[in-house]
C-alpha positions as CSV (number, residue, x, y, z in Angstrom):
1,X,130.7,83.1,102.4
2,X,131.8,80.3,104.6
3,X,135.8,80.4,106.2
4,X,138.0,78.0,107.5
5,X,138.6,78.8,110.6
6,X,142.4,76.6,110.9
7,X,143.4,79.1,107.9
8,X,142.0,81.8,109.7
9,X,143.8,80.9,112.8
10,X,147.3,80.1,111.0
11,X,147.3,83.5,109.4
12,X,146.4,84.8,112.6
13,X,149.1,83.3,114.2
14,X,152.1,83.6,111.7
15,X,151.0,87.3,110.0
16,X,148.3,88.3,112.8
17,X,150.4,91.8,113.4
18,X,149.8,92.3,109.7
19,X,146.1,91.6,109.7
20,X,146.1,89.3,106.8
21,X,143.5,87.3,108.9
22,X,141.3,89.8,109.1
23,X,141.1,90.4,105.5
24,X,141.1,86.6,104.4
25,X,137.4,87.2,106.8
26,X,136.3,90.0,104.5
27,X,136.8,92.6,107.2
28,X,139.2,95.0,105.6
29,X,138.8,97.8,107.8
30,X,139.7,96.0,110.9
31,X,142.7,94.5,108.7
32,X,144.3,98.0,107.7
33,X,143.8,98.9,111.5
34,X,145.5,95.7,112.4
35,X,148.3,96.6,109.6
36,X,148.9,100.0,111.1
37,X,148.7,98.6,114.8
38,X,150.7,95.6,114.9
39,X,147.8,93.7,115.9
40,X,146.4,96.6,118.4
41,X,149.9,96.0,119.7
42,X,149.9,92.3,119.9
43,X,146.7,92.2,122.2
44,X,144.3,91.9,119.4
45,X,146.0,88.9,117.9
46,X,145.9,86.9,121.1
47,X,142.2,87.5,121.5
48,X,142.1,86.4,117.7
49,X,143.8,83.4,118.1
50,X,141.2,82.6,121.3
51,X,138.1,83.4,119.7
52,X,139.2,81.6,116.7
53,X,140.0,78.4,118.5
54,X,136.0,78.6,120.0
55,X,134.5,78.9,116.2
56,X,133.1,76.4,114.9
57,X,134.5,75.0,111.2
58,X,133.3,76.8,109.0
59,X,131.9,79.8,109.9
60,X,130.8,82.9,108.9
61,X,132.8,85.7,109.5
């Protein structure tokens, strides 16, 4: 299924600690690692928010 990758990013952005981003893209156990995490201590979600900028809209996840 085809994802938006600007509501991707925006959930990344505002709830990326939580990992809700991660399961709007289907990929639940990375989401419930983010969740327990905060966001692989923030790191993750900056690499998120890169990699999401560089995908092109939409994309598969």
């Amino acid at each position: 299924m085809l994802k938006n990758k600007w509501v991707s990013f925006f959930l990344c952005l505002f709830l990326g600690v939580l990992g809700i981003h991660k399961f709007y893209e289907g990929k639940v156990i990375f989401g419930i690692v983010y969740l327990l995490t905060g966001g692989i201590f923030g790191i993750g979600v900056i690499v998120d928010l890169i990699l999401l900028l560089f995908k092109p809209n939409p994309y598969y996840p």
